[in-house]
C-alpha positions as CSV (number, residue, x, y, z in Angstrom):
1,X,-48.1,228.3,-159.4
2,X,-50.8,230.9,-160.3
3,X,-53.7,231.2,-157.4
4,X,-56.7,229.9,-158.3
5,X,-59.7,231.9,-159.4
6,X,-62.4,231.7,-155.9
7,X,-65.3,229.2,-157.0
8,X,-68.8,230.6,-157.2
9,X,-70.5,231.1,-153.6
10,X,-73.2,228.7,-155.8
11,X,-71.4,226.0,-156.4
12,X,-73.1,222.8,-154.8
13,X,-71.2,221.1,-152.6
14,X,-71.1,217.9,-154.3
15,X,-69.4,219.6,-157.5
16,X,-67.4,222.3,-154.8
17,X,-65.5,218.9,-153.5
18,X,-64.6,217.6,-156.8
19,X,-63.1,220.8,-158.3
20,X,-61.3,221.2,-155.0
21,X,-59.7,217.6,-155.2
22,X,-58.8,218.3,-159.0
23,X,-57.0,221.4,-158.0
24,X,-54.7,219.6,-155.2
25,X,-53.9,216.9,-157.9
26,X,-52.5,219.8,-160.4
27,X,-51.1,221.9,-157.8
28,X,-49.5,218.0,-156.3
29,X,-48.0,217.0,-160.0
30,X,-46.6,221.2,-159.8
31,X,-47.6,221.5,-163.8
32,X,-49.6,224.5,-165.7
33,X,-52.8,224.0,-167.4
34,X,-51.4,223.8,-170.4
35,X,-48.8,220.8,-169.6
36,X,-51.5,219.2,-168.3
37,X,-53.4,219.6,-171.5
38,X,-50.6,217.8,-173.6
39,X,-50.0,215.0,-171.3
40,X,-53.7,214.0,-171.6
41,X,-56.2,213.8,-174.5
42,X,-58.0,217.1,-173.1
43,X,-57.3,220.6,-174.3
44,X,-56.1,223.5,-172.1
45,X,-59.7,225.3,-172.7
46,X,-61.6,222.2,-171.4
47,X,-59.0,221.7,-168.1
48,X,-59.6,225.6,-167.0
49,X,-63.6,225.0,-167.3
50,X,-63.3,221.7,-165.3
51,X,-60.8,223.3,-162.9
52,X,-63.0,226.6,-162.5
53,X,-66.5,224.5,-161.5
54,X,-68.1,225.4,-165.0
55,X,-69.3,222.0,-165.8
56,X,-68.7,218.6,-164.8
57,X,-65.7,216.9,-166.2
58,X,-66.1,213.6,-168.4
59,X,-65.0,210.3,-166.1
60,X,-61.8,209.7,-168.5
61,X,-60.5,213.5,-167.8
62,X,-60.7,213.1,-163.9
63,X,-59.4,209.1,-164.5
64,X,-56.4,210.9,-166.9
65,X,-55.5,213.2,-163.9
66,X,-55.8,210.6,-161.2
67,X,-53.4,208.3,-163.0
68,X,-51.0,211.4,-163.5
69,X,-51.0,212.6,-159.4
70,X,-50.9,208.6,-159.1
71,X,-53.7,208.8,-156.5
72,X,-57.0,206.0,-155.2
73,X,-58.9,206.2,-158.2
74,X,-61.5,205.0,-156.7
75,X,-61.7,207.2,-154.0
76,X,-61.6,209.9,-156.8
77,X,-64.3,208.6,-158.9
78,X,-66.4,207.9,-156.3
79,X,-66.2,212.2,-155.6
80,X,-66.8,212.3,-159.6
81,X,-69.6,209.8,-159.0
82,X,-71.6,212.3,-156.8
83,X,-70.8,215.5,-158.1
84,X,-71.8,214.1,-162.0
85,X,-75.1,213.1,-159.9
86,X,-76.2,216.8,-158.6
87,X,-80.2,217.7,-160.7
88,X,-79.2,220.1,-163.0
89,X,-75.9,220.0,-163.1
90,X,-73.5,220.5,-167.1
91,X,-71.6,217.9,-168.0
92,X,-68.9,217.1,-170.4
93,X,-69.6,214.6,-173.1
94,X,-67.4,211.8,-172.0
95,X,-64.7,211.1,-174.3
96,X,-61.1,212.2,-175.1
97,X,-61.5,215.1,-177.5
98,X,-58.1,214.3,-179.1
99,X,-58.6,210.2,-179.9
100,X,-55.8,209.8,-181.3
101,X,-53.3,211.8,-179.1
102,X,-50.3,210.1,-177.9
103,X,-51.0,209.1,-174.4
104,X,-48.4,210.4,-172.3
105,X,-46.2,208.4,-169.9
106,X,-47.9,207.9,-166.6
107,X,-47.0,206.8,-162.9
108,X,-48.6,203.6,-161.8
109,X,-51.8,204.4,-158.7
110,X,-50.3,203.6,-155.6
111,X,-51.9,200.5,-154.3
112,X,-52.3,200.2,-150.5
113,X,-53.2,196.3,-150.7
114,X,-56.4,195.2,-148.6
115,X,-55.6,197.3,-145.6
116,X,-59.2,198.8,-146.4
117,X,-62.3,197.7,-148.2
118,X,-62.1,199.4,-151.5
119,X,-60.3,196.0,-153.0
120,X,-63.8,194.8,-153.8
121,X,-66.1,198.2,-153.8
122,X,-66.8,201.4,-152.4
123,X,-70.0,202.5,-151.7
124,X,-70.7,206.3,-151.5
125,X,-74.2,207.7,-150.2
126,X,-75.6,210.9,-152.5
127,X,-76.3,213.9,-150.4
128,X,-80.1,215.0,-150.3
129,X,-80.4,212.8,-153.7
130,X,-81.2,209.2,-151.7
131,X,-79.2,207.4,-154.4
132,X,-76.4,204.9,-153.1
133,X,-73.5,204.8,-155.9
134,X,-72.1,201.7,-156.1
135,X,-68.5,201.3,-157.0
136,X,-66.0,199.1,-157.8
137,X,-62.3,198.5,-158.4
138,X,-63.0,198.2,-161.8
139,X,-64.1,201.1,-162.7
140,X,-60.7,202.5,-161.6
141,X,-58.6,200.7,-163.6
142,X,-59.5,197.8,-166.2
143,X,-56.3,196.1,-165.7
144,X,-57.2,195.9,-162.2
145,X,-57.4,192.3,-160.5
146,X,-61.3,190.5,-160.0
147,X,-62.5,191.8,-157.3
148,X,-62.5,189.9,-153.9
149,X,-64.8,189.7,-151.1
150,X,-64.3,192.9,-148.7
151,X,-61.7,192.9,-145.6
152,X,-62.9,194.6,-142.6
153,X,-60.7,196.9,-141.0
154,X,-59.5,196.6,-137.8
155,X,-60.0,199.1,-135.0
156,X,-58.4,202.1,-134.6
157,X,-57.1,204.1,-131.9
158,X,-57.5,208.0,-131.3
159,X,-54.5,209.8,-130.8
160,X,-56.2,213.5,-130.0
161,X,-54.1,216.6,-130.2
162,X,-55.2,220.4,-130.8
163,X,-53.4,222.5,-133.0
164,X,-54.3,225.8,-133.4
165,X,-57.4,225.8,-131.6
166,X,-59.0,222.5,-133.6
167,X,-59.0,219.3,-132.5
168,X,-57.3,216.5,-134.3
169,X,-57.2,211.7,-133.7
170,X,-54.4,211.4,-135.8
171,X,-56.1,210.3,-139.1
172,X,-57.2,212.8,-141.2
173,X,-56.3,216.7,-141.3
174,X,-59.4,217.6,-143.5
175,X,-62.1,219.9,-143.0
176,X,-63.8,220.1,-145.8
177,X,-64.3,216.2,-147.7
178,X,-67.9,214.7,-147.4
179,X,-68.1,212.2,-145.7
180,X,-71.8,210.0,-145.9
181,X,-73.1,207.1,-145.1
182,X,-71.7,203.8,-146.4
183,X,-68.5,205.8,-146.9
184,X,-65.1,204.2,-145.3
185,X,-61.3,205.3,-145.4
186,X,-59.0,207.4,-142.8
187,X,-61.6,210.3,-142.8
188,X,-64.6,208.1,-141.2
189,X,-62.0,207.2,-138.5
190,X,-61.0,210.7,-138.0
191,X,-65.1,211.3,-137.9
192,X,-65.4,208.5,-135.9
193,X,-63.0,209.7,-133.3
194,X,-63.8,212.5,-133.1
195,X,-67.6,211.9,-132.3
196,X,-66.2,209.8,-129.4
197,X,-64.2,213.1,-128.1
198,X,-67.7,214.6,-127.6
199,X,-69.3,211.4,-125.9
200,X,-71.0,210.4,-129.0
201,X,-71.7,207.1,-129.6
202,X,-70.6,206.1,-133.2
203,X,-70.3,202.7,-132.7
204,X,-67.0,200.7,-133.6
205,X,-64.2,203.0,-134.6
206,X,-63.3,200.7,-137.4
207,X,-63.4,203.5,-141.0
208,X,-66.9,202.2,-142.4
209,X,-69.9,204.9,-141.8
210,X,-72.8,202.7,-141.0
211,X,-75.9,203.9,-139.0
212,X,-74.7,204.6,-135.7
213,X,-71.9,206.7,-137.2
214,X,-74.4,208.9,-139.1
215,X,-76.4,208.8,-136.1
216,X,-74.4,210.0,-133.9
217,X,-73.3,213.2,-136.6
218,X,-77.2,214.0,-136.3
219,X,-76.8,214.1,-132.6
220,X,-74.3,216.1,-133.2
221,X,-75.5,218.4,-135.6
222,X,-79.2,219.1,-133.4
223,X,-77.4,219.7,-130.2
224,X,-75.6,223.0,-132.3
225,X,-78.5,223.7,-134.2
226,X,-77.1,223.1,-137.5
227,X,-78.7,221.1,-140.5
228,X,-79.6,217.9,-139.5
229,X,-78.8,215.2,-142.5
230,X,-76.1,212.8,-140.9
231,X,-73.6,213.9,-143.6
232,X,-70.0,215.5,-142.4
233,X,-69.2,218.1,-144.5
234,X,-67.6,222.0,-144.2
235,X,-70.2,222.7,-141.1
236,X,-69.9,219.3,-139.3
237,X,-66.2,218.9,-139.8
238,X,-66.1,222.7,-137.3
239,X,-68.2,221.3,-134.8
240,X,-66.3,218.0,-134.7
241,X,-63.0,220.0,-134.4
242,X,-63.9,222.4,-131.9
């Protein structure tokens, strides 16, 4: 596959982390822009401006590739969710542009049963815009099941290792996801974790990023004199792992 054209040092960070999870799906289902452009109701023009940053895509487009790369859906709308919220930012108008387009077969979303609590919602805190999202499994899929009361995780346990000078528990490899508060999954345990490694206090390791977790990241962040918000992103993921 072709390399992709570098994003603009601009970009906000919100909309940065969308186009970056957009890109893995394509490069993941190994297809050009213009397959992906006839096995959804979006043309080839639209897919390059969504997949260069230039405006937000509509919620169906980023549903249409997330069925495709058969990934959480709604893990992936919850990063459309913030980056759709960022002041200023050019949207899409929502909609398929080709109604009446064939829709193309499509691999059933993995489902990962109630190991974590994205069965009933997923709640995503807004960087710098103090607005809580509020998602549900619904909005993922309307053929989805109702909704059922959240299942709290179990704890976790770290198992560190270093490779190639960062530091690693054995949950997550990324560096470069936001994480924020009210957030859950394998990356808050890989935060979690991780903030115990530097005697941090985060509270239980258990994948949901209450209070103390984002605490304990603002502890964190003043001790290397970085920006302190609470939120692991880019920055805060290299102080975690070093």
């Amino acid at each position: 596959m072709a390399r992709w054209k570098p994003l603009a040092d601009g970009l906000e960070p919100r909309r940065r982390e969308l186009v970056v999870r957009l890109r893995e799906l394509k490069d993941q289902l190994g297809i050009s822009t213009a397959a992906l452009a006839r096995k959804t109701p979006y043309s080839k023009s639209s897919w390059d401006r969504y997949l260069n940053g230039a405006v937000v895509p509509p919620k169906q487009a980023v549903e249409a590739l997330g069925r495709l790369a058969g990934t959480d859906l709604v893990r992936l709308l919850a990063t459309w969710e913030l980056a759709s919220q960022v002041p200023g930012t050019r949207q899409a108008a929502p909609g398929a542009e080709r109604p009446n387009a064939a829709p193309a077969a499509e691999p059933r979303p993995r489902r990962r049963g109630r190991l974590v609590a994205v069965a009933a919602g997923v709640t995503v805190a807004a960087a710098g815009a103090g607005l809580t999202v509020w998602l549900t499994a619904r909005d993922a899929s309307s053929s989805s099941p109702p909704a059922q009361a959240p299942v709290q995780p179990a704890g976790y346990t770290c198992d560190y290792t270093t490779r190639d000078g960062h530091l690693y528990a054995g949950h997550s490899t990324g560096s470069d996801r936001l994480v924020a508060l009210n957030a859950s999954g394998q990356d808050v345990v890989e935060v979690q974790c991780l903030l115990v490694h530097h005697d941090l206090d985060p509270g239980r390791v258990d994948g949901l990023y209450g209070q103390r977790t984002s605490q304990a990241v603002e502890q964190l962040q003043s001790a290397a004199g970085a920006v302190v918000d609470g939120i692991v992103g880019p920055q805060t993921w290299g102080l975690l792992r070093s």
